[in-house]
C-alpha positions as CSV (number, residue, x, y, z in Angstrom):
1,X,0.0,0.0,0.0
2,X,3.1,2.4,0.8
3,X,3.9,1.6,-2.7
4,X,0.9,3.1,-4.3
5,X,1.6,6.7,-2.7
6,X,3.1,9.5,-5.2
7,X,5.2,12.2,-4.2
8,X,4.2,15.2,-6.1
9,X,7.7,17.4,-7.0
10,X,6.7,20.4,-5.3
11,X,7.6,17.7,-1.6
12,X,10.3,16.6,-3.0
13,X,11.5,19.7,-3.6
14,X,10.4,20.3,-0.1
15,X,12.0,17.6,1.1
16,X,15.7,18.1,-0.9
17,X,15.6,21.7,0.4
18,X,15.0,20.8,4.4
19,X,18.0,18.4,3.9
20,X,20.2,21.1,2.4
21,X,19.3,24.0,4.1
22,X,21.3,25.4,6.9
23,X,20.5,26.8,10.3
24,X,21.0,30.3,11.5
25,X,21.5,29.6,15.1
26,X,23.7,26.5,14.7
27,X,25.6,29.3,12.3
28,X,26.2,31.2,15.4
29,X,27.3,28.5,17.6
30,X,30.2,27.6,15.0
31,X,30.9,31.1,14.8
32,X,31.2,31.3,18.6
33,X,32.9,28.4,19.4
34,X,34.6,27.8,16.1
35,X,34.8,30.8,14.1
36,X,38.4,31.4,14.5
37,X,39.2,28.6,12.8
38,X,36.3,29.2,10.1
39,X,34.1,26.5,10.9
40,X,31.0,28.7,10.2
41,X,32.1,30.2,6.7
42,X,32.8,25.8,5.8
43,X,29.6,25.1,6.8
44,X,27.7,27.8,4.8
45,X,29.8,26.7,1.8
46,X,32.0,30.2,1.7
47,X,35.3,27.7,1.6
48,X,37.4,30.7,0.5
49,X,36.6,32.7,3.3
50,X,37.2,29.9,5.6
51,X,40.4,28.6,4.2
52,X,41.5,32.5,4.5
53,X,40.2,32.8,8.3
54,X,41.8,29.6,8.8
55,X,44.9,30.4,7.4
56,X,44.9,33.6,9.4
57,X,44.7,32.3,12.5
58,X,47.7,29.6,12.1
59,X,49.8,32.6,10.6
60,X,48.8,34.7,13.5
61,X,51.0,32.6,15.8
62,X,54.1,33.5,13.7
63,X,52.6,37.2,12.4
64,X,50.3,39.6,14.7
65,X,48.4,41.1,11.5
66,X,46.8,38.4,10.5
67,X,45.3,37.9,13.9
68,X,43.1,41.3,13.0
69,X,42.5,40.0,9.5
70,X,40.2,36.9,11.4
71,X,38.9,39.5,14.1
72,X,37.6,41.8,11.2
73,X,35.9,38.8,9.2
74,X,34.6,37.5,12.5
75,X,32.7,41.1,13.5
76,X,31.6,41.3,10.0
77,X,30.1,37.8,10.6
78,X,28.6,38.2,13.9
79,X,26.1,40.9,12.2
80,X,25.6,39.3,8.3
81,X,25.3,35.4,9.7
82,X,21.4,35.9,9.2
83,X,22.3,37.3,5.5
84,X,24.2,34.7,4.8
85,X,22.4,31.8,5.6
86,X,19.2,33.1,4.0
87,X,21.5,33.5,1.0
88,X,23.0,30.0,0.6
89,X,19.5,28.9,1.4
90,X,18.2,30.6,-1.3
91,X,20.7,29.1,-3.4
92,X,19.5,25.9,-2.5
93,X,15.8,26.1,-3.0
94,X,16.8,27.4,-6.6
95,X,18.8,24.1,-7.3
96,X,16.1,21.9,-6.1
97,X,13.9,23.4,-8.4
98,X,11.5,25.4,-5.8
């Protein structure tokens, strides 16, 4: 009988979206815990970013600067993290056809 049930597109658009999507809070807790070592920028799929605020903070051991480069990224994040997870969400409700 489960057999017999359709699923129209529009769920499984549904559907492929809620597994995709990301989550704003969880966002911040990365950032909190994490964001000095980019977690938060891997996890919204901004690997550049991450790999740069990554590579920042290992440098920053040997050179001071690049310790500022992180803690400008990281300000800038703590007030666009809303921005950009509505964005990458977006992104993925246009590739799963919604």
């Amino acid at each position: 009988m489960a057999s017999d049930m359709k699923v129209s597109s529009d769920a499984k658009a549904l559907m492929a979206y809620q597994n995709r999507s990301k989550s704003t809070g969880l966002s911040y807790v990365l950032w909190f815990f994490l964001g000095s070592f980019g977690i938060h920028r891997f996890y919204l799929g901004s690997t550049g970013i991450g790999i740069l605020i990554l590579l920042c903070t290992l440098l920053g051991f040997v050179v001071v600067f690049t310790f500022f480069v992180t803690a400008i990224i990281l300000i800038y994040d703590l007030f666009t993290l809303p921005t950009q997870v509505r964005k990458y969400n977006e992104r993925v409700m246009v590739e799963v056809g919604g």
